[in-house]
ZADO-1210 file (C-alpha; in nm, 4 decimals, padded with zeros to 6 digits):
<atoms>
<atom x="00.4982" y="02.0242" z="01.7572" code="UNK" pos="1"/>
<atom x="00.1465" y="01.8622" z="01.7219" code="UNK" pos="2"/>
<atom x="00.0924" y="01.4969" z="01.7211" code="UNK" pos="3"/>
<atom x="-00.1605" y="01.2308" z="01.6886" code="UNK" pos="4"/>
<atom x="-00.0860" y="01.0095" z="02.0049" code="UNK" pos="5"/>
<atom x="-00.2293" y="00.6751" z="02.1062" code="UNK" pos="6"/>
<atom x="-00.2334" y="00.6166" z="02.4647" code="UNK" pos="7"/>
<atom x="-00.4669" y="00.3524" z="02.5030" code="UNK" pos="8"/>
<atom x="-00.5316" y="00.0407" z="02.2914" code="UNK" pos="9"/>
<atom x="-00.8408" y="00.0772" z="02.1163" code="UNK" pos="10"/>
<atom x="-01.0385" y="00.1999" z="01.8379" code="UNK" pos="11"/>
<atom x="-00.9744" y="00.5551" z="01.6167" code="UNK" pos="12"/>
<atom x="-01.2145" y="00.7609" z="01.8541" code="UNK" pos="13"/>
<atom x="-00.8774" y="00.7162" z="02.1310" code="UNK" pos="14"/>
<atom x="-00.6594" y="00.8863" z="01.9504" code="UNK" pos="15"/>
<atom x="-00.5731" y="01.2344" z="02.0798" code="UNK" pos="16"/>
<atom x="-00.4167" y="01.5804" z="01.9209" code="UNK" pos="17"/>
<atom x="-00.1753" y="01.7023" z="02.1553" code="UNK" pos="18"/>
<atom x="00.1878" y="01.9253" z="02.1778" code="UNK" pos="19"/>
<atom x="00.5002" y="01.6944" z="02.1952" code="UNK" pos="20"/>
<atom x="00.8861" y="01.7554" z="02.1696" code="UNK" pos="21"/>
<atom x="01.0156" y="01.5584" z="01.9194" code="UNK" pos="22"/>
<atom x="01.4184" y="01.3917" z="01.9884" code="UNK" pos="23"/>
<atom x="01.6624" y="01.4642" z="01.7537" code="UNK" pos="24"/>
<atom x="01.7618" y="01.2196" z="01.5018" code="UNK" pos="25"/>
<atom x="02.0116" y="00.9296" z="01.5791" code="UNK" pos="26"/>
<atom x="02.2917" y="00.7986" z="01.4119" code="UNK" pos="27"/>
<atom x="02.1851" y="00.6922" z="01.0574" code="UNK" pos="28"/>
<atom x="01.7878" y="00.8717" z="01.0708" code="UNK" pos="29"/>
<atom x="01.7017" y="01.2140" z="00.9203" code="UNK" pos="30"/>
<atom x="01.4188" y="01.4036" z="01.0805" code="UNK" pos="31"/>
<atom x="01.1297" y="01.5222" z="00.8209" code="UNK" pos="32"/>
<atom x="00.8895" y="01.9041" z="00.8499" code="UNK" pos="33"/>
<atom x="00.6299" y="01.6898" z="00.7312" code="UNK" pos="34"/>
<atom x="00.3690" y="01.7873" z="00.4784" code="UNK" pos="35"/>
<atom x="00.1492" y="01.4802" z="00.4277" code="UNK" pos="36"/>
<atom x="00.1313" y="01.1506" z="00.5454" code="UNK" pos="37"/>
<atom x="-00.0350" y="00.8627" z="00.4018" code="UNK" pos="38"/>
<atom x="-00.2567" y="00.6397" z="00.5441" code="UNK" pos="39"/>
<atom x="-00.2829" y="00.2661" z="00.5221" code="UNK" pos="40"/>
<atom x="-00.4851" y="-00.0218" z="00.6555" code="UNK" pos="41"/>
<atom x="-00.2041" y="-00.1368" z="00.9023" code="UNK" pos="42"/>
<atom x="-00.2320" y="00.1715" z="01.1033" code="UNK" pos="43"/>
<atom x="-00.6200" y="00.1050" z="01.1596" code="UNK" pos="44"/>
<atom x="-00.4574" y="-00.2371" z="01.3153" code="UNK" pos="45"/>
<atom x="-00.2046" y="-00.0884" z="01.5421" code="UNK" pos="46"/>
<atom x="-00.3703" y="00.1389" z="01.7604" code="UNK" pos="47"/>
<atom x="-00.6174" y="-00.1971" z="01.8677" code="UNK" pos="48"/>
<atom x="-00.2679" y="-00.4234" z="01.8900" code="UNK" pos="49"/>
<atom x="-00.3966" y="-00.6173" z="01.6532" code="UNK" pos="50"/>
<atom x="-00.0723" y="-00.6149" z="01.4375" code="UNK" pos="51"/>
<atom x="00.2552" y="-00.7580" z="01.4081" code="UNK" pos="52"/>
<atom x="00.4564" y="-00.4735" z="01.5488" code="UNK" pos="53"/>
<atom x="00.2818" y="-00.3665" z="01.8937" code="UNK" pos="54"/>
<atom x="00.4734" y="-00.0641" z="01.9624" code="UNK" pos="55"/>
<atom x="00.5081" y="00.1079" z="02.3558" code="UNK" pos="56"/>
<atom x="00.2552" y="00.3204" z="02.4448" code="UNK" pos="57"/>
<atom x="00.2042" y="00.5775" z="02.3980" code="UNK" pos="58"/>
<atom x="00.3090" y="00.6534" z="02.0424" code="UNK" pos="59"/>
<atom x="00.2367" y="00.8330" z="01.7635" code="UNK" pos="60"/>
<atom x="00.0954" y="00.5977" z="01.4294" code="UNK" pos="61"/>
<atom x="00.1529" y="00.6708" z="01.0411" code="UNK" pos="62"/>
<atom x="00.4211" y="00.5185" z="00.8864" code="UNK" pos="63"/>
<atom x="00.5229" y="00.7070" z="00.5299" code="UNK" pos="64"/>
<atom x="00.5814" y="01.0721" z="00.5161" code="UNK" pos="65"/>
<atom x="00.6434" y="01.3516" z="00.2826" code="UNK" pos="66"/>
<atom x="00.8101" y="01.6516" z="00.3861" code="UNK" pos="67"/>
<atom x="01.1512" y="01.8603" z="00.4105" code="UNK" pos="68"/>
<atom x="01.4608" y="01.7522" z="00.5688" code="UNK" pos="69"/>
<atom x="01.5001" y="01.9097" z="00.8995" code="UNK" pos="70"/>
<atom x="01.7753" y="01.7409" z="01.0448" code="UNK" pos="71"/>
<atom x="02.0415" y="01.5051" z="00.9787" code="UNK" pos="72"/>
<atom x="02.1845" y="01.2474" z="01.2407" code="UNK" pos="73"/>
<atom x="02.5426" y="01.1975" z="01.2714" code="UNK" pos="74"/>
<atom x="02.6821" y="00.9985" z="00.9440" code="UNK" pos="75"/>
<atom x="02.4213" y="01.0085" z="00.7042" code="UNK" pos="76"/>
<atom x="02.5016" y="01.0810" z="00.3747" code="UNK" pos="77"/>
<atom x="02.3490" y="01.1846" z="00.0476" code="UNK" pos="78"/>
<atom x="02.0566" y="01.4337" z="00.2540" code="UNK" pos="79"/>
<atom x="02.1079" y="01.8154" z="00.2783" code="UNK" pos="80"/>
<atom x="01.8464" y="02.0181" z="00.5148" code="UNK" pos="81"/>
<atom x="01.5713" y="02.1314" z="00.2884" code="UNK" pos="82"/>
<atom x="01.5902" y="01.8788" z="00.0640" code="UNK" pos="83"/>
<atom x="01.2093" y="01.7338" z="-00.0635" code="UNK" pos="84"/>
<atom x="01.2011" y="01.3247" z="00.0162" code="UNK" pos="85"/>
<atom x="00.9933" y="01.0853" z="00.0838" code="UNK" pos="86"/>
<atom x="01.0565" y="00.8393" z="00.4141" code="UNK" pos="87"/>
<atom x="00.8999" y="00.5183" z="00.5731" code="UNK" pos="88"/>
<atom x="00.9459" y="00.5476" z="00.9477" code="UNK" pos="89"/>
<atom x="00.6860" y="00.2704" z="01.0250" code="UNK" pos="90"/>
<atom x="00.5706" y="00.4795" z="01.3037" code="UNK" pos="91"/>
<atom x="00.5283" y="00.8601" z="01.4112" code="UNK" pos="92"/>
<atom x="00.4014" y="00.9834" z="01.1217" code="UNK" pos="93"/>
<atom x="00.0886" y="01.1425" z="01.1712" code="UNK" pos="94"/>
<atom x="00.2884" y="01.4896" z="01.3359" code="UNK" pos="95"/>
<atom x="00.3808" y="01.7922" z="01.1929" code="UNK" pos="96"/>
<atom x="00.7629" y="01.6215" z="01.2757" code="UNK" pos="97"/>
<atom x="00.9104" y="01.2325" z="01.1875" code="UNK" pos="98"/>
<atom x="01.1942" y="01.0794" z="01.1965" code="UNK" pos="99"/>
<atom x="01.3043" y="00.7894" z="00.9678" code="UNK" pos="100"/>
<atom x="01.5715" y="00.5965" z="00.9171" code="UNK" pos="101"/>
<atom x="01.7804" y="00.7761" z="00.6121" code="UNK" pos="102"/>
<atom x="01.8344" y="00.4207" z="00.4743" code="UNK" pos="103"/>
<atom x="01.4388" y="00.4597" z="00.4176" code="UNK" pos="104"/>
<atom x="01.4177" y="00.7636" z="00.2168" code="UNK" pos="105"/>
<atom x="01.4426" y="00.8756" z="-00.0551" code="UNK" pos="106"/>
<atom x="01.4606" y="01.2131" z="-00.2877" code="UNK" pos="107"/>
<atom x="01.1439" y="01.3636" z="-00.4346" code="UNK" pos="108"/>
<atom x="01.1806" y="01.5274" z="-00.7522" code="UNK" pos="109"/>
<atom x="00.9991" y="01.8815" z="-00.7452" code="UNK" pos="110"/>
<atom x="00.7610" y="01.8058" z="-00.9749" code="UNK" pos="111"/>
<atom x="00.5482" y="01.5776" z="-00.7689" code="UNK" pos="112"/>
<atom x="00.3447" y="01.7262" z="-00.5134" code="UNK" pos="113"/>
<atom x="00.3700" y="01.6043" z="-00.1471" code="UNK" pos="114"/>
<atom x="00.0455" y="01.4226" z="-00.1409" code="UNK" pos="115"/>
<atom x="00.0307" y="01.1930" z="-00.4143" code="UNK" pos="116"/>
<atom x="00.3995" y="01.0907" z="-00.2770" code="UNK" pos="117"/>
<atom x="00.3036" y="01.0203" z="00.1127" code="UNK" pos="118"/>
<atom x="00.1005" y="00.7240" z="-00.0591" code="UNK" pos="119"/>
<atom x="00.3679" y="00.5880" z="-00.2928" code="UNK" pos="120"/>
<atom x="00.6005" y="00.4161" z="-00.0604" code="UNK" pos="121"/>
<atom x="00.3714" y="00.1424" z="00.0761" code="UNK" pos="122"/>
<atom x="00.0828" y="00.0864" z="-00.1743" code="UNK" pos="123"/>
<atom x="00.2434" y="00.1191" z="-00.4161" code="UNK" pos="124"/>
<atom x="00.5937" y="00.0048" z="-00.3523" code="UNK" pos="125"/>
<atom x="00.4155" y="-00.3249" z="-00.2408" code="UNK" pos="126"/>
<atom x="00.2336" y="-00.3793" z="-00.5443" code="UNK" pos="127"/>
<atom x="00.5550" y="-00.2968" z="-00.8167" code="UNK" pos="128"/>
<atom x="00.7565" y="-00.5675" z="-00.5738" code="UNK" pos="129"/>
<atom x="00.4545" y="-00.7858" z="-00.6036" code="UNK" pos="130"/>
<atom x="00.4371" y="-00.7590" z="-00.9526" code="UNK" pos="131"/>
<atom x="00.7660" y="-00.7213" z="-01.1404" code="UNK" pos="132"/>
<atom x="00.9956" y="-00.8585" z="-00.8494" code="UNK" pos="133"/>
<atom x="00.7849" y="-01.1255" z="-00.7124" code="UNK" pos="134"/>
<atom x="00.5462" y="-01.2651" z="-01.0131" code="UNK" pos="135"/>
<atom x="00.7658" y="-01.1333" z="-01.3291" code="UNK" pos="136"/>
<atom x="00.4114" y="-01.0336" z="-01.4918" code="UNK" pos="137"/>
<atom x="00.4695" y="-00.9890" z="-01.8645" code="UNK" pos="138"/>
<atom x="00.2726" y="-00.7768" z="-02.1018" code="UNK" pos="139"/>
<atom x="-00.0209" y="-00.9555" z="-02.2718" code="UNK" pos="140"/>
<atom x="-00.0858" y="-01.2246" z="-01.9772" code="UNK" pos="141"/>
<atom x="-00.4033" y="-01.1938" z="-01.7584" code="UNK" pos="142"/>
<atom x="-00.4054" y="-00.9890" z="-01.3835" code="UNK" pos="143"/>
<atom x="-00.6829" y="-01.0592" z="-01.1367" code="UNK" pos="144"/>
<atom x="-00.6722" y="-00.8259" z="-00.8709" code="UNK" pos="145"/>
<atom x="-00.8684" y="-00.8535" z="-00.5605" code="UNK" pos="146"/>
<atom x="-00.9924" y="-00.5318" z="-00.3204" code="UNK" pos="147"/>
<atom x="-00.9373" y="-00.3531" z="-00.6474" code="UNK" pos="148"/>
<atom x="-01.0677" y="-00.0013" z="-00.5502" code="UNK" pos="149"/>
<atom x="-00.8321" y="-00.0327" z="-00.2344" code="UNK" pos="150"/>
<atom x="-00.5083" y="00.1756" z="-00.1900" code="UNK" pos="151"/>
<atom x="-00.3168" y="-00.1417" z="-00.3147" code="UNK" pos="152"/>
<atom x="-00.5598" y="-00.2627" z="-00.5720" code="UNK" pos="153"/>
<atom x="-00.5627" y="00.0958" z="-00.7665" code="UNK" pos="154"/>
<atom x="-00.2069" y="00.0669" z="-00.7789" code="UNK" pos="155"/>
<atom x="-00.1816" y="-00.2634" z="-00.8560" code="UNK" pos="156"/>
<atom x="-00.4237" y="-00.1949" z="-01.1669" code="UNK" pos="157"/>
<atom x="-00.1878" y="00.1012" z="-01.2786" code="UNK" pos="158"/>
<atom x="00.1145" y="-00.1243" z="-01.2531" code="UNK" pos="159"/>
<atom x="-00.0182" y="-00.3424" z="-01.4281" code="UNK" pos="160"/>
<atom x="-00.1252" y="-00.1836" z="-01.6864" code="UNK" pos="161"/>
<atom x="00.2006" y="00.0161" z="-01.7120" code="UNK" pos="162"/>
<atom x="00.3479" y="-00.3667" z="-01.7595" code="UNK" pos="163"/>
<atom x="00.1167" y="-00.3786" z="-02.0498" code="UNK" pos="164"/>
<atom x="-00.1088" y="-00.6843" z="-01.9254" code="UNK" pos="165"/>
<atom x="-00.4739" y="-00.7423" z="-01.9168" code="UNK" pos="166"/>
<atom x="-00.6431" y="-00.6413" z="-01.5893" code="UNK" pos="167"/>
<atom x="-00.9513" y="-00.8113" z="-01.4615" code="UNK" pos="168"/>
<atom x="-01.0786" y="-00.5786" z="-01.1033" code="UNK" pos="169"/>
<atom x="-01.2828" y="-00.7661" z="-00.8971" code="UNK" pos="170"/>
<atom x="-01.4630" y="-00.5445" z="-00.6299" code="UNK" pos="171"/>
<atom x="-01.7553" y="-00.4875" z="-00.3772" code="UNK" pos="172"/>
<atom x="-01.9324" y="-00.2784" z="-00.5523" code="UNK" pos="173"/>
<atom x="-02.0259" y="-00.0916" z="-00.9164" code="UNK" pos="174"/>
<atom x="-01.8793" y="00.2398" z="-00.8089" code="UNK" pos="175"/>
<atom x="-01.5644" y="00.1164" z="-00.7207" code="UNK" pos="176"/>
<atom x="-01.5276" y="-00.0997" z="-01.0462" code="UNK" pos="177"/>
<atom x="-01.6111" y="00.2027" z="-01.2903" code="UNK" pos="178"/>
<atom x="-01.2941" y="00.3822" z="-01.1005" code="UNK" pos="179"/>
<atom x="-01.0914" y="00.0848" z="-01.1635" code="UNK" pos="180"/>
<atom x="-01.1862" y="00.1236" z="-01.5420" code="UNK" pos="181"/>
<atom x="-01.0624" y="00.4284" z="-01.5176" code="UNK" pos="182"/>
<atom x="-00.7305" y="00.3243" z="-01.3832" code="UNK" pos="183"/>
<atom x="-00.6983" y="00.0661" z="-01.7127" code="UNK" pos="184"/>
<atom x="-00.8847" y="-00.2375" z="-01.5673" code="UNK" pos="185"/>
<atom x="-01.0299" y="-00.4259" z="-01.8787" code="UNK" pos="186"/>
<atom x="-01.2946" y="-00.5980" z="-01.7547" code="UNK" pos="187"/>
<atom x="-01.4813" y="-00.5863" z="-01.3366" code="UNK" pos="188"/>
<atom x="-01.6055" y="-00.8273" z="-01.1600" code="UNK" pos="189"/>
<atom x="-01.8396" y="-00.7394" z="-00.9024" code="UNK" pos="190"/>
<atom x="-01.7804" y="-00.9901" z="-00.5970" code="UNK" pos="191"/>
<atom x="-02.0730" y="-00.8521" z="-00.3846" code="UNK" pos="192"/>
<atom x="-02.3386" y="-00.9454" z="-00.6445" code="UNK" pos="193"/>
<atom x="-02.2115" y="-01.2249" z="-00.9061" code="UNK" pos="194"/>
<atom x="-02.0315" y="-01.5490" z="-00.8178" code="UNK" pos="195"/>
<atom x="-01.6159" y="-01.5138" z="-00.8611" code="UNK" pos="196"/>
<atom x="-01.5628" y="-01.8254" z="-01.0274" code="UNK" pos="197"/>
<atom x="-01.8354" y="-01.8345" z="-01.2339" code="UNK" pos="198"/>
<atom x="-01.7105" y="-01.4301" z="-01.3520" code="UNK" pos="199"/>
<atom x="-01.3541" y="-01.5025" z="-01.4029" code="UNK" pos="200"/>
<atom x="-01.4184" y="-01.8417" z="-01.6049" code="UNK" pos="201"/>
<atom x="-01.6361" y="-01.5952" z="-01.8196" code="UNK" pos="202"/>
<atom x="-01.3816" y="-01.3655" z="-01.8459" code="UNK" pos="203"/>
<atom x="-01.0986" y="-01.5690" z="-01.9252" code="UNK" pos="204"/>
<atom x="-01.2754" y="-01.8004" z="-02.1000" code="UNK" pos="205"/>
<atom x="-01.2413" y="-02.0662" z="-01.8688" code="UNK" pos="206"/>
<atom x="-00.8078" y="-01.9895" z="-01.8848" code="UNK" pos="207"/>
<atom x="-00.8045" y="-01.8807" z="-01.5405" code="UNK" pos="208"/>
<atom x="-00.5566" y="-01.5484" z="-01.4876" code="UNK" pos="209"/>
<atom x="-00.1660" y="-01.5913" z="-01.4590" code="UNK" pos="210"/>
<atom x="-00.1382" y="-01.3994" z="-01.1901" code="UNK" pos="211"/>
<atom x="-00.3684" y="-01.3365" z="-00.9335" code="UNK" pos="212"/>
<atom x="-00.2850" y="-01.0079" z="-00.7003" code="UNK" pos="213"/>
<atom x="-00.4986" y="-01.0600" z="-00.3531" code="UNK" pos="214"/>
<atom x="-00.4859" y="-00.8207" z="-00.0425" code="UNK" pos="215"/>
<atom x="-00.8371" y="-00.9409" z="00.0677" code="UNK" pos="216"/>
<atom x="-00.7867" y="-01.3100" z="00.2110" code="UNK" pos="217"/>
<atom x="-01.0904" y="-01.4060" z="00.3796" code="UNK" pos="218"/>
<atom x="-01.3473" y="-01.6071" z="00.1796" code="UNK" pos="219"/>
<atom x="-01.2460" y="-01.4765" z="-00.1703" code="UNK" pos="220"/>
<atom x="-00.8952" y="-01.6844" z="-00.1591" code="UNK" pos="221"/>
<atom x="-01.0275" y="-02.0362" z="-00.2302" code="UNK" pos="222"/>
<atom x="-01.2872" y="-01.9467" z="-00.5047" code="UNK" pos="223"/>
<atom x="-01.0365" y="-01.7211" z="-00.6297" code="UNK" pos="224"/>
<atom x="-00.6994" y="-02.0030" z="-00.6347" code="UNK" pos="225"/>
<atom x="-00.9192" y="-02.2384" z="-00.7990" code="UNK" pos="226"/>
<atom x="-00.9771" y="-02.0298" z="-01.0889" code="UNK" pos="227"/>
<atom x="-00.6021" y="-01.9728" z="-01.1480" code="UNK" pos="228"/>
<atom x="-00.4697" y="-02.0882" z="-01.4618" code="UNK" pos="229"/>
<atom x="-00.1870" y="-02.3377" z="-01.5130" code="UNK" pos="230"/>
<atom x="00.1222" y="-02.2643" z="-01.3722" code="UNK" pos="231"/>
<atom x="-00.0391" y="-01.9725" z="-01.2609" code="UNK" pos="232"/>
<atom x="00.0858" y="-01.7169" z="-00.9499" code="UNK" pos="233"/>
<atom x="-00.1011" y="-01.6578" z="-00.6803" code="UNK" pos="234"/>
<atom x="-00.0049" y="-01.3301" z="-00.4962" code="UNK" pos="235"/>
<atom x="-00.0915" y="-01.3544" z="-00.0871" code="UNK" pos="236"/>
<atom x="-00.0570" y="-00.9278" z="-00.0150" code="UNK" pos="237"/>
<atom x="-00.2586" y="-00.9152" z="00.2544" code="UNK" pos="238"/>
<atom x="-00.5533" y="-00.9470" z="00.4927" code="UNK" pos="239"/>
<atom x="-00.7758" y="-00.6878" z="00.4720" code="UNK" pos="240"/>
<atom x="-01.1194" y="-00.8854" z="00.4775" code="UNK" pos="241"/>
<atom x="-00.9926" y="-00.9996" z="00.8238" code="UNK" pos="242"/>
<atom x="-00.9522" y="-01.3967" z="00.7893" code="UNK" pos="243"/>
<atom x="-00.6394" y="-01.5764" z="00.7269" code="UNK" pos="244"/>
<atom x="-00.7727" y="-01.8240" z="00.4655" code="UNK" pos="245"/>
<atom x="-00.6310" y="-02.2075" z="00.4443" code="UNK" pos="246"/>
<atom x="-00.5660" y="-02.3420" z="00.1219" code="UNK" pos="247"/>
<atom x="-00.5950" y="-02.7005" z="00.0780" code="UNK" pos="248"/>
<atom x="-00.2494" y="-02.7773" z="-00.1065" code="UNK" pos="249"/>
<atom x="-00.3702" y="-03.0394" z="-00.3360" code="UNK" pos="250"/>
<atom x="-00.5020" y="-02.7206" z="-00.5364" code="UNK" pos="251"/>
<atom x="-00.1368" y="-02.5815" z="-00.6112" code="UNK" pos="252"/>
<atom x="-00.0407" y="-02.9218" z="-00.7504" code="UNK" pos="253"/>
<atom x="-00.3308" y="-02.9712" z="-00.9541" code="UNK" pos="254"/>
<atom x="-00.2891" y="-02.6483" z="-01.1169" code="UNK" pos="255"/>
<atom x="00.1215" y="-02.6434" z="-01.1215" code="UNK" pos="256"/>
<atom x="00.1137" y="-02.2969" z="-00.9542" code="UNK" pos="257"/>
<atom x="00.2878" y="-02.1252" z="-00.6577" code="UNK" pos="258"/>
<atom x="00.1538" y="-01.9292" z="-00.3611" code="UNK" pos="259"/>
<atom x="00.3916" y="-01.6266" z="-00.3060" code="UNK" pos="260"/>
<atom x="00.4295" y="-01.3962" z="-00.0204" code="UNK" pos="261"/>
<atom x="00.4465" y="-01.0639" z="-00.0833" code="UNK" pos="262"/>
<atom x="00.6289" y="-00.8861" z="00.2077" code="UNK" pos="263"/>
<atom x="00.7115" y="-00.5691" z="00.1361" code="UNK" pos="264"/>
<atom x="00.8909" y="-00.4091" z="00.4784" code="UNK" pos="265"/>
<atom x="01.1107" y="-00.7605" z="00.4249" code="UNK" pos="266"/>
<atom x="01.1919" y="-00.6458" z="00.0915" code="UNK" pos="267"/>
<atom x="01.2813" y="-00.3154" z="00.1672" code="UNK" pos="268"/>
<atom x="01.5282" y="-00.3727" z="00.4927" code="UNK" pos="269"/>
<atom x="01.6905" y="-00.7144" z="00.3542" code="UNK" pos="270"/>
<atom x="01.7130" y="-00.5781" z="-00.0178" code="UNK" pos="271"/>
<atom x="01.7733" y="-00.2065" z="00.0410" code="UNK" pos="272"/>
<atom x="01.9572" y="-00.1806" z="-00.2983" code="UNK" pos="273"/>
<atom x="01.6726" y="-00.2971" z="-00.5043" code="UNK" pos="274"/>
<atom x="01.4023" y="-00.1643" z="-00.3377" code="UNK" pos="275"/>
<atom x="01.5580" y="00.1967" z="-00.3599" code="UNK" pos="276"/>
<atom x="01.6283" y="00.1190" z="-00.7143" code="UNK" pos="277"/>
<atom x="01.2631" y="00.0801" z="-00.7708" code="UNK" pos="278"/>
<atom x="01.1153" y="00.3668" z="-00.5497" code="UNK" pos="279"/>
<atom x="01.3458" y="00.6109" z="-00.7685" code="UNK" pos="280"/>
<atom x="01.1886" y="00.4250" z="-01.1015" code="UNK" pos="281"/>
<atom x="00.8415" y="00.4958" z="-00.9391" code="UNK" pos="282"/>
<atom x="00.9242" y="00.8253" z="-00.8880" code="UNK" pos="283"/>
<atom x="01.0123" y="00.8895" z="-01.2290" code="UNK" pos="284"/>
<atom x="00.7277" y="00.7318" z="-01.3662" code="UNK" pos="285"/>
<atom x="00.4886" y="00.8972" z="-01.1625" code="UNK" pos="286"/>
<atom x="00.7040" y="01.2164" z="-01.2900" code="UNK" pos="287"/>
<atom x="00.6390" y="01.1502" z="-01.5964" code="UNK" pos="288"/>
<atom x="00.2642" y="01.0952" z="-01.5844" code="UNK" pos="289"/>
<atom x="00.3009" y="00.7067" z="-01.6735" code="UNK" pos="290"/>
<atom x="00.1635" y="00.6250" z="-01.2935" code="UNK" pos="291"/>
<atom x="-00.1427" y="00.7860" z="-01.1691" code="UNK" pos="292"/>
<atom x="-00.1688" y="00.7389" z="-00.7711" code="UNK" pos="293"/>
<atom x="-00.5483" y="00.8540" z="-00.6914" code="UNK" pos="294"/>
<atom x="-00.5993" y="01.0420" z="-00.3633" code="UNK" pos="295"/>
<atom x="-00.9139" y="01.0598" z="-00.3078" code="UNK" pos="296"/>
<atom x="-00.9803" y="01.2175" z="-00.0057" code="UNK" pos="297"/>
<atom x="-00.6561" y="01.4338" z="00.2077" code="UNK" pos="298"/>
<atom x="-00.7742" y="01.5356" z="00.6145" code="UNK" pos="299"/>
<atom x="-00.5958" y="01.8003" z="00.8657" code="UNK" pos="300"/>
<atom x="-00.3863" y="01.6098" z="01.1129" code="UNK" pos="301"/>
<atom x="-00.6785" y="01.7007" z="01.3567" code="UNK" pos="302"/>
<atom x="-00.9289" y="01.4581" z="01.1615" code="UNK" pos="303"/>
<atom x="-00.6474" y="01.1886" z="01.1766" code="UNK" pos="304"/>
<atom x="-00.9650" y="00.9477" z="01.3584" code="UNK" pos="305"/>
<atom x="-01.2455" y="01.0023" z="01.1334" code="UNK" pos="306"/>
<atom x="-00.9404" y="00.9133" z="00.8136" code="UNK" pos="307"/>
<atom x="-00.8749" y="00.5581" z="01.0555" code="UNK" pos="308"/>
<atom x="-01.2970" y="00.4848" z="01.1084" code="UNK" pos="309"/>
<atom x="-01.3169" y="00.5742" z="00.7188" code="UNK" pos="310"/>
<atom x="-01.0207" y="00.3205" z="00.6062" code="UNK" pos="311"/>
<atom x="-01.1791" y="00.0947" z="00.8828" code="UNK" pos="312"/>
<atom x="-01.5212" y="00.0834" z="00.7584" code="UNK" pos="313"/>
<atom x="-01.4132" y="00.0148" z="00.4233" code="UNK" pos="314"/>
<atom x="-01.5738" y="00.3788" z="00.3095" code="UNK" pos="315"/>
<atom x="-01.2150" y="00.4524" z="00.0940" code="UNK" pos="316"/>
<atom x="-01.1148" y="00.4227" z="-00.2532" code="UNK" pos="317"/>
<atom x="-00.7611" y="00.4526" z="-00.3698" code="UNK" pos="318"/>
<atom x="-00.5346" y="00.6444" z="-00.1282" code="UNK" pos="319"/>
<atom x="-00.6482" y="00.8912" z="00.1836" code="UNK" pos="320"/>
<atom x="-00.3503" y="01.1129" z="00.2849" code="UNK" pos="321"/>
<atom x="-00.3285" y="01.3820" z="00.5972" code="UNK" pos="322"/>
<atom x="-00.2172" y="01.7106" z="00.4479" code="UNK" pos="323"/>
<atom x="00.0046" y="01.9269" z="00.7178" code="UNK" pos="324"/>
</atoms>
C-alpha cells in the first residue's frame, strides 16, 4: 500500500510517498481501507517533534480515518469486514491502510459521506466535550470563541449554536468572520484590526461572555480572561498561536471563574463510555443535517505536504481532509 512516511524530523517538504506493507491488526485493533483522513494542527507538530507524543521514526502521521473495515484482530467485537466507521489511531493515517484500536471507532451511518466524517472525531469531538461535558453551556448565555475560522472554532460555533447560545467569533481576518456568520456566529470580532477587549465589552455590553472557547493561547489569553464575565468559564483547547500564555491568578478570583482544560484524547481513553456515547450523538446529528462540518479544501494522499505547509501557515478555514 502507499504511505506518507516521515523519516526525518523536520518540516512538511520531508515527508515522502512511498510502498509499505502494512501488519495485521493486534488483539483489540481493526484495520481500516481508508477513504479520507483528516487533518489537524497536531500533525503539523509531530513530524518537527515538537509534540507531546514523539513517535519512532520513521512513521507514518494522520491520526482520524474514514474507511471500510478490512480486518479484525483477535477478540474484537461489534465490527464485521466491510462495515463503514470512523477510527482515531493517533498515528498512520495518511495511507491508503490504518489500523486503530477498535475501542476507538466507531460505526458510520451510510448517509454521511467519508469526508465530512475523517474531520469529526477530533475537531469536533473536542469542541462537544469542551462544551456540553466540560463548560455545561446552556442556551441563551454568551460563547466567545477564539481561532474561530479554525477546524475547532467552526465547530465550536456549530455546537454552539446547536446548544442554542449566542456566539461571538473572534478572528484574524474579515473573510474568515463572514464564514463564521455563516456557521451561526452572531456577532465577529476581528482580532487583527480592533482591540479584543475593547470589542467584546461592546458586544456584551460590558457582561463579559460565560464561556470563553480558546484554541489560540498566545497573546489573545490575557485580554481575552479579563473580559470574562462573573463566574464565567474559561476554556484552555489549545495552542495554536504557538505560546503557552501565563495567567496571573488573581484574575480568576476577581472574576469568580475557572480555567478548564480541555483534553480530549484524556477524555476519550479514561471515559470510553461517554465519549462513544457522544461520537454516535454527533453522528446522528450531523445525519440529520443539525451539524454542518465545513471541508473546505480535500488533497490526494500525494499532496499530503502542501495540506501540512497550508494548516501550518495558517492558509485553512474549517476542516482540510485527504481523500483516498
Amino acid at each position: 500500500m502507499r504511505a506518507i512516511l516521515c523519516k526525518e524530523w523536520g518540516g512538511p517538504e520531508r515527508l515522502v510517498l512511498e510502498e509499505i506493507a502494512l501488519r495485521d491488526p493486534a488483539p483489540g485493533e481493526v484495520k481500516i481501507r481508508v477513504r479520507a483522513a483528516g487533518i489537524n494542527f497536531p500533525d503539523v507538530l509531530i513530524i518537527q517533534k515538537k509534540y507531546q507524543v514523539q513517535p519512532v521514526l520513521p512513521f507514518t502521521p494522520g491520526a482520524e480515518v474514514a474507511g471500510e473495515v478490512i480486518g479484525l484482530g483477535e477478540g474484537v467485537e461489534g465490527f464485521r469486514l466491510g462495515e463503514r466507521v470512523i477510527g482515531f489511531c493517533s498515528l498512520g493515517g495518511f495511507a491508503e491502510e490504518a489500523i486503530a484500536p477498535a475501542a476507538q471507532c466507531v460505526a458510520l451511518p451510510d448517509s454521511i459521506a467519508y469526508a465530512p466524517a475523517a474531520g469529526l472525531l477530533l475537531a469536533y469531538g473536542t469542541s462537544w466535550h469542551a462544551l456540553h461535558d466540560r463548560a455545561g453551556l446552556k442556551a441563551g448565555e454568551t460563547l466567545l470563541v477564539l481561532g474561530a475560522a479554525g477546524g475547532v472554532g467552526l465547530a465550536a460555533i456549530d455546537i454552539g449554536r446547536a446548544i442554542g447560545a449566542r456566539v461571538i467569533a473572534a478572528a484574524s481576518s474579515a473573510e474568515k468572520l463572514a464564514i463564521c456568520r455563516d456557521y451561526g456566529a452572531e456577532a465577529g470580532i476581528d482580532y487583527g484590526r480592533e482591540d479584543l477587549r475593547a470589542a467584546i465589552a461592546r458586544l456584551t455590553e460590558k457582561r463579559g461572555p460565560e464561556v470563553i472557547y480558546d484554541p489560540v493561547g498566545g497573546d489573545l489569553a490575557e485580554p481575552a480572561f479579563r473580559s470574562i464575565g462573573w463566574r464565567g468559564r474559561y476554556l484552555v483547547v489549545g495552542f495554536a498561536g504557538g505560546a503557552i500564555p501565563a495567567l496571573p491568578l488573581n484574575l480568576p478570583l476577581l472574576k469568580g471563574a475557572s480555567v478548564i482544560g480541555v483534553f480530549w484524547g484524556g477524555h476519550m481513553s479514561r471515559e470510553a463510555a461517554a465519549w462513544r456515547a457522544e461520537t454516535a450523538e454527533m453522528l446522528a446529528l450531523l445525519a440529520a443535517g443539525r451539524l454542518r462540518p465545513l471541508v473546505s479544501k480535500t488533497y490526494p494522499l500525494e499532496q499530503v505536504p502542501q495540506a501540512l505547509r497550508d494548516m501550518a501557515e495558517r492558509r485553512v478555514i474549517g476542516k482540510i481532509v485527504v481523500e483516498l
